[in-house]
C-alpha positions as a printed Julia matrix, in Angstrom:
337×3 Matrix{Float64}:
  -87.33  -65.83  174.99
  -89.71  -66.0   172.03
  -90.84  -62.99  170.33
  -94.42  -61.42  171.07
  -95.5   -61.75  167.31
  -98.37  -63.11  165.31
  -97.67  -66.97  164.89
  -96.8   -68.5   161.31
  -98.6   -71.72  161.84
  -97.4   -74.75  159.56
 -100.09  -77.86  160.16
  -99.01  -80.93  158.32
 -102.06  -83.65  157.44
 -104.39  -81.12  159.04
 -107.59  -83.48  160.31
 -109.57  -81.48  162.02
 -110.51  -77.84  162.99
 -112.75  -76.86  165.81
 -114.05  -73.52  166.16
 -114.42  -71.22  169.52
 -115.64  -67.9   170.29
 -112.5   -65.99  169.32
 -110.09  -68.76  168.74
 -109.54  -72.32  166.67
 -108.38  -75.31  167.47
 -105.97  -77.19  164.93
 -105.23  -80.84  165.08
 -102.72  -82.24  162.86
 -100.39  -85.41  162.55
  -97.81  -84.9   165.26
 -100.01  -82.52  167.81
 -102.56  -80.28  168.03
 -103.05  -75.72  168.02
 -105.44  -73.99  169.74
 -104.97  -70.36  168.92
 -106.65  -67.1   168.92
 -107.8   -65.54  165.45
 -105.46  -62.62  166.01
 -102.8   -64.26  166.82
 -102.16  -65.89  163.57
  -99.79  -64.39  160.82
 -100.37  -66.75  157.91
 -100.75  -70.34  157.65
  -99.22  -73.44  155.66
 -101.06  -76.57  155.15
  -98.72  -79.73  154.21
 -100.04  -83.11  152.62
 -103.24  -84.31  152.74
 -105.96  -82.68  154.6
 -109.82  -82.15  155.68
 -111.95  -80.14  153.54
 -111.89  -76.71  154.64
 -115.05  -75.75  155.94
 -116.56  -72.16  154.59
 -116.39  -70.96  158.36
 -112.87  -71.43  157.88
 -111.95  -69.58  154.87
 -114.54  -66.5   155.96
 -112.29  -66.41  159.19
 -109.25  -66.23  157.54
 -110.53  -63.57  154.77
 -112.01  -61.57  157.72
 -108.66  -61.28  159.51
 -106.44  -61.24  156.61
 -105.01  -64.7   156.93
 -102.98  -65.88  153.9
 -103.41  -69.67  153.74
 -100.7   -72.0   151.53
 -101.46  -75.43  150.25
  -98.07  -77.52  149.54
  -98.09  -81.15  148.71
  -95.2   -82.45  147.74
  -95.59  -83.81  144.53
  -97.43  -80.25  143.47
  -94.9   -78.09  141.37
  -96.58  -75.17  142.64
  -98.92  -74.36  146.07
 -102.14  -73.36  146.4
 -102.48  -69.65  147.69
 -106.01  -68.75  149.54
 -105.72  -64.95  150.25
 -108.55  -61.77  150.88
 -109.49  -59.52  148.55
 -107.05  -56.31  148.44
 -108.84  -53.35  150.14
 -109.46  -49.86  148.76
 -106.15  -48.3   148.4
 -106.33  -44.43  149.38
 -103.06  -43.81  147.78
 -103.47  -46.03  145.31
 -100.39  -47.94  145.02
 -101.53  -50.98  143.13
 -101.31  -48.13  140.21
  -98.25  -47.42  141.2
  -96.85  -50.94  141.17
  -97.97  -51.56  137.88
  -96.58  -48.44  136.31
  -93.31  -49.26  138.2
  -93.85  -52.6   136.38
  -94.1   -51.29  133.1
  -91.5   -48.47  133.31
  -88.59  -50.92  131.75
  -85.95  -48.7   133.62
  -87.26  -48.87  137.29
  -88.19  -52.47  136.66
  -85.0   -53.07  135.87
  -83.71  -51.09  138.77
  -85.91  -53.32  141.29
  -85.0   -56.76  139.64
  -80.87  -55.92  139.91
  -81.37  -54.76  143.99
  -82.96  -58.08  144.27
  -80.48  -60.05  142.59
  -77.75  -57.98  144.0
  -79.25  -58.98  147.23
  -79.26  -62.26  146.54
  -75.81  -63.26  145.74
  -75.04  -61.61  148.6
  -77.48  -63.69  150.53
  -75.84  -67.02  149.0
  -72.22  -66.01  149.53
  -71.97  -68.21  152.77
  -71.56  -70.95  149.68
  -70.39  -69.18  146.78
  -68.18  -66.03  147.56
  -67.57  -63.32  145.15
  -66.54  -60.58  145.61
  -67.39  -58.55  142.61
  -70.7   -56.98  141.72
  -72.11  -60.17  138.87
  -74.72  -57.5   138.0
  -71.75  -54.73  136.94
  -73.37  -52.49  134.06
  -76.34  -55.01  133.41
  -78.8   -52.43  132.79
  -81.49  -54.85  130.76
  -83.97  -58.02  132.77
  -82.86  -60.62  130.18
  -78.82  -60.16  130.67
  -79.57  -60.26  134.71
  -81.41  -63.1   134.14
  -78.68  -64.67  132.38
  -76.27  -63.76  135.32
  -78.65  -65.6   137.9
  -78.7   -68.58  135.86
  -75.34  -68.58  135.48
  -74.91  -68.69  139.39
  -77.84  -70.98  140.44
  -76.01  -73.73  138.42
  -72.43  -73.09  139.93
  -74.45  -72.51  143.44
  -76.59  -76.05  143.37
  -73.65  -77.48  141.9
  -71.71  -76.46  144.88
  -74.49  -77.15  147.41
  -75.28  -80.91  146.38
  -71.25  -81.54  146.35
  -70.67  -80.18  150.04
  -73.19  -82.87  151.02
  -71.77  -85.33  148.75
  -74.95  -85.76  146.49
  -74.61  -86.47  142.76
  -76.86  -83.46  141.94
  -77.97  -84.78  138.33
  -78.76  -87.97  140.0
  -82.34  -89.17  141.72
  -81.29  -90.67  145.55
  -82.88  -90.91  148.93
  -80.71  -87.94  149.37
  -81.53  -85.43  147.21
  -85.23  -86.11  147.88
  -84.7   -85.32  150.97
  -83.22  -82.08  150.66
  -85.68  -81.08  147.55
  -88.55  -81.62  149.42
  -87.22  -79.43  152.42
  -86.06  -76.83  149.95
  -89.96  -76.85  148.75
  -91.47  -76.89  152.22
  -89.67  -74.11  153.22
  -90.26  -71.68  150.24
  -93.81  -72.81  150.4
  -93.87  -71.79  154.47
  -91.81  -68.66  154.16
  -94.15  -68.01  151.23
  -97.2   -67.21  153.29
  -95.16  -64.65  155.64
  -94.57  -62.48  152.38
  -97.52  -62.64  151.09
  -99.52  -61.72  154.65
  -96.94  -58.47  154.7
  -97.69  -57.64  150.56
 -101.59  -57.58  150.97
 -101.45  -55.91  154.68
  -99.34  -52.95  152.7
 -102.2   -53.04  149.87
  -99.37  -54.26  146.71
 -100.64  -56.92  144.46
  -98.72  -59.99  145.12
  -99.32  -61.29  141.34
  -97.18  -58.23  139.67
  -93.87  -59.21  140.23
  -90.55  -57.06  138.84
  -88.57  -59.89  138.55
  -90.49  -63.28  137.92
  -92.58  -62.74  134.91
  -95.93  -65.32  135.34
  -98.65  -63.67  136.59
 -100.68  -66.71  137.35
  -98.91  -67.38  140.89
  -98.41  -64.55  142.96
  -94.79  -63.29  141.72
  -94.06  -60.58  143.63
  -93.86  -62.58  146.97
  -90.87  -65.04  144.82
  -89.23  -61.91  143.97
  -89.28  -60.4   147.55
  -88.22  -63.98  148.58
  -85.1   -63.83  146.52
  -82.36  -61.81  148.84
  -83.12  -64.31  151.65
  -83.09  -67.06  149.92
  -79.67  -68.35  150.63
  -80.3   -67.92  154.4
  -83.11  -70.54  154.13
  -80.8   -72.75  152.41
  -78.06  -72.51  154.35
  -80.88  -73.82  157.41
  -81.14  -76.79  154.62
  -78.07  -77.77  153.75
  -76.86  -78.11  157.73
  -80.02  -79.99  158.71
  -79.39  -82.54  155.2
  -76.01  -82.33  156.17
  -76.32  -83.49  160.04
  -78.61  -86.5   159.44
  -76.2   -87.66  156.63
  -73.02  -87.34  158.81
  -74.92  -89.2   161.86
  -77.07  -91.5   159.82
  -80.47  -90.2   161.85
  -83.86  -90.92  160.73
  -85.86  -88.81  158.37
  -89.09  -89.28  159.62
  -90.6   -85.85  160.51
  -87.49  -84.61  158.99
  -89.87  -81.8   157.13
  -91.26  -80.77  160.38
  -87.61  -80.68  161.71
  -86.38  -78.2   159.24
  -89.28  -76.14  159.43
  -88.63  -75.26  163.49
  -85.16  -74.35  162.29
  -86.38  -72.39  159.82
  -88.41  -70.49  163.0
  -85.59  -70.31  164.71
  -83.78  -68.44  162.19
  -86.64  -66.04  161.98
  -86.24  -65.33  165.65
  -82.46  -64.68  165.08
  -81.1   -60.79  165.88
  -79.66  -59.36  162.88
  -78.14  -55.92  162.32
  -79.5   -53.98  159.01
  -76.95  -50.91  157.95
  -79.59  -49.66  155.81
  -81.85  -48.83  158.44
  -79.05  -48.76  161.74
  -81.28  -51.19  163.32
  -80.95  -54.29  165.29
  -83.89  -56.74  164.7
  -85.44  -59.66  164.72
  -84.44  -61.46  161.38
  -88.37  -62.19  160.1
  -88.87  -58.61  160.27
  -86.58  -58.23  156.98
  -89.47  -59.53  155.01
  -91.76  -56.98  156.47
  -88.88  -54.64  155.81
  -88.41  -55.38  152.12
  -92.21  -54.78  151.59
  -91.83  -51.49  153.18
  -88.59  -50.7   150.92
  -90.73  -51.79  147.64
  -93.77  -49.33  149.37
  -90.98  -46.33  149.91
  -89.55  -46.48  146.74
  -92.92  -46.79  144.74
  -94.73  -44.05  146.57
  -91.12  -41.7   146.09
  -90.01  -41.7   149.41
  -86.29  -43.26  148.57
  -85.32  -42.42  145.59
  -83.75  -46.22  145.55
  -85.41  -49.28  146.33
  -83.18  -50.67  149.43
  -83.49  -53.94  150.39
  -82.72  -54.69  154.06
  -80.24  -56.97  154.87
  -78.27  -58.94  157.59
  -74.77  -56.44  157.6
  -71.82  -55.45  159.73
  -71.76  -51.8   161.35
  -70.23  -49.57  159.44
  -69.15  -45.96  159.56
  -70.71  -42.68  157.27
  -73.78  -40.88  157.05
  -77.0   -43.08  157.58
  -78.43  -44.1   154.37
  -81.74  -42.27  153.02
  -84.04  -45.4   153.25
  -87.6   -43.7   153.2
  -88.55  -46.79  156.01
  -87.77  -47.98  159.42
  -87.85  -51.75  160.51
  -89.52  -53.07  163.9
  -86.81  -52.78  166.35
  -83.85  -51.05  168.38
  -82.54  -48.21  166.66
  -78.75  -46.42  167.1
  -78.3   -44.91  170.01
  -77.04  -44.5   173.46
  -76.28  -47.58  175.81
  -74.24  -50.43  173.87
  -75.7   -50.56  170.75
  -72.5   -50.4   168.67
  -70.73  -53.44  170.64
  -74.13  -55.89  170.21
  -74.31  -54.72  166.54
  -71.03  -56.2   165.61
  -71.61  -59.03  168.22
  -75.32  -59.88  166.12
  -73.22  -59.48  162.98
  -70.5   -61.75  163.18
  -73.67  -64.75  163.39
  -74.14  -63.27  159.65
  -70.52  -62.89  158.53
């Protein structure tokens, strides 16, 4: 059954928007969404659209609705977001001092790669920590270049694509790689302004003119969304199906995935695999306001045994406990494995 949460909505060629009392009406190439206000987490506009009325935008400011423009010949989206509210413990300060303290920076930027190559291990396994007495950005940025060009290599041979090449192929599975990071964009950065962070002081990604924080919280999931990729590319290549809509396609996937039960050892929770990236936010919050005394980044895991890790945050979902908790952990974690 589908989860009761707020609704990422993803409206390609958006042509027309009709408002109601408490709710909107959508209508978009392929179908139409009439929603309530409330209801909506964040939102993605693909291609071409209408121009956004002002009625619109106030809407979305007014209930804290990101909104994400992605076209695909655009290197980089669009991001509409609100304003960031008075902070009453003042954590933007925080984040920035974090930011410019080179140690903890550093600190933040190795969980996240560390989290990462984890995260991508379903197509490059190692074993052995890459980050191993890195202590400084620019050698762990060395590292993850290093691995993103033995990791795409890898990806674009499984699926038989000659990776420094220009095909039907590899447009395909750029432009879904895009679309996704672009959707699963607007889901971080909902969770980064609802927690009062600024989503353009990132740890990791160093532009501040595009909200860098929400790449860098993207990072440790990454491979996941790939993975979605790469069997979707993978299927209509092996049974010669059509690509039209393919976009759309890969998107519901990618909602699928989101609805997934995952087990995180961090927390000793079973739940729902979206609420990770509400759960990484919450890590980031923990460890900036001195709650954890390490920033841990939740993650899809097996059960395992010792004493429960010092977090400083709890996920959205079922906790340890009596009743069979232990046998569905290791049954949600083999999915993962």
């Amino acid at each position: 059954m589908p989860r009761k949460r707020k609704q990422y909505l993803w409206l390609p060629y958006l042509s027309q928007i009709n408002f109601k009392e408490k709710s909107v009406e959508f209508i978009y190439k392929g179908g139409r969404e009439e929603i309530q206000w409330t209801k909506i987490h964040s939102i993605m506009i693909y291609g071409n659209s209408i121009d956004l009325p002002v009625e619109f935008l106030e809407k979305c400011a007014f209930y804290k609705i990101p909104v994400v423009f992605h076209r695909r010949n655009l290197p980089r989206a669009v991001f509409i977001s609100p304003t960031l509210p008075p902070d009453q413990e003042d954590l933007l300060t925080k984040q920035i001092t974090y930011r410019e303290n080179e140690k903890k920076r550093n600190h933040i930027a190795k969980k996240l790669l560390q989290a990462k190559f984890k995260g991508m291990n379903w197509l490059l396994p190692i074993r052995r920590d890459l980050l191993y007495r890195k202590v400084h950005l620019e050698d762990m940025i060395e590292v993850e270049a290093w691995h993103a060009k033995r990791y795409w290599k890898e990806y674009y041979r499984l699926l038989n694509i000659k990776s420094d090449r220009r095909d039907d192929d590899k447009d395909i599975a750029e432009t879904c790689l895009d679309a996704v990071s672009k959707f699963i964009s607007g889901i971080f950065l909902r969770w980064i302004l609802y927690h009062n962070l600024s989503p353009f002081h990132g740890f990791l990604h160093k532009p501040t003119d595009y909200p860098a924080l929400v790449y860098d919280l993207m990072e440790p999931y990454r491979g996941y969304f790939d993975k979605v990729v790469f069997e979707a590319v993978k299927e209509i290549k092996d049974k010669k199906l059509s690509t039209t809509g393919f976009v759309g396609k890969v998107i519901n996937r990618i909602k699928k995935l989101l609805d997934t039960e995952v087990y995180v050892h961090s927390t000793r929770q079973i739940v729902d695999f979206h609420e990770l990236f509400h759960g990484i936010v919450l890590a980031l919050r923990s460890y900036l306001l001195g709650n954890s005394s390490r920033f841990i980044v939740p993650m899809p895991s097996k059960p395992k045994g010792g004493r429960p890790i010092k977090a400083g945050f709890e996920l959205y979902g079922h906790r340890a406990g009596k009743t069979d908790f232990w046998e569905k952990a290791r049954k949600v974690a083999k999915i993962f494995s």
